[in-house]
Each structure stands twice: as structure tokens, then as C-alpha cells.
N, C-alpha and C positions, 0 to 999 in steps of 0.2 A: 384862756380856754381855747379849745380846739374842735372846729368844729368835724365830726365826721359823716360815714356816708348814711347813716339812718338820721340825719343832722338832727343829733344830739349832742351837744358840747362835751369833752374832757377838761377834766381838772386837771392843772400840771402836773398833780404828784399820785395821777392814775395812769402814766404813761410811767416805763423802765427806768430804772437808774441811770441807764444808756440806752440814747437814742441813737436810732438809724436813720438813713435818709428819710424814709420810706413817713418814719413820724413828724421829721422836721416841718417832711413836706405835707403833713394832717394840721401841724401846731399853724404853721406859717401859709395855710387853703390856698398854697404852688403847688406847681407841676414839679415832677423830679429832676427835671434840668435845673430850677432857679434852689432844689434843696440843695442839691449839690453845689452850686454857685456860693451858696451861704456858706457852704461847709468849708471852702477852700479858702473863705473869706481869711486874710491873714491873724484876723484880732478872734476867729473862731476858735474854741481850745477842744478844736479836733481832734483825736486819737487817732494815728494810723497805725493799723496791723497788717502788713503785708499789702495787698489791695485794698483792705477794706479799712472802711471809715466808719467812726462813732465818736458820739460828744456826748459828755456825763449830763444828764439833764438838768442838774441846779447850776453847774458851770453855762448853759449853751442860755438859762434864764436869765443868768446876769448878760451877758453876753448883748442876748437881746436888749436887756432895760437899758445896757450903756450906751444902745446905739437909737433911742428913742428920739425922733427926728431927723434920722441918719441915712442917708440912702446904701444899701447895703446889695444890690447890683444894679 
């Protein structure tokens, strides 16, 4: 869960099919320098479209769970 700015939590599967920085950095309560750090992470299964970046949300959830203990920047 994710907490946001009315700190009410989100359920995972109440955020897009594809996330943006902008949520990584809601799921993970960073600043947008360290979403974007996660997102460049190599084992991240980012999507790049031109400039921009997004990661499927059930992809970026494993993602997470495999690196549970992991320092990740």
C-alpha cells in the first residue's frame, strides 16, 4: 500500500496497469530523484518510449518482492 497526500493508503491494484515515476514515487513515499533511480535500476522491467519511462504494475511488484532485503539505491 501506498500512502498518499490525504494519507490515505492505496491498494496496489488502485493505481494503473502502468506506472509512472510520479507513482512509483507514491508506492515507494521517495522523492522523484530516488523513483527515477529505481526505474533505471537494471533488474527494473522498465519500458522506455522515447524519453519517457513506465513499468507495468504487477511487473515493477514482483520486481519489488524479489529485491525484499535488497538495497535498491
Amino acid at each position: 500500500m501506498a500512502r498518499v497526500e490525504n494519507s490515505v493508503y492505496k491498494e496496489m491494484e488502485e493505481y494503473p496497469p502502468i506506472l509512472q515515476a510520479r507513482h512509483i514515487q507514491e508506492l515507494l513515499n521517495v522523492c522523484e530523484a530516488v523513483a527515477y533511480q529505481v526505474m533505471h535500476h537494471a533488474d527494473c522491467p522498465t519500458i522506455k518510449m522515447g524519453k519517457r519511462m513506465v513499468v507495468p504494475r504487477d511487473d515493477f511488484w514482483e520486481f519489488i518482492m524479489d529485491h525484499r532485503g535488497k538495497s535498491l539505491w
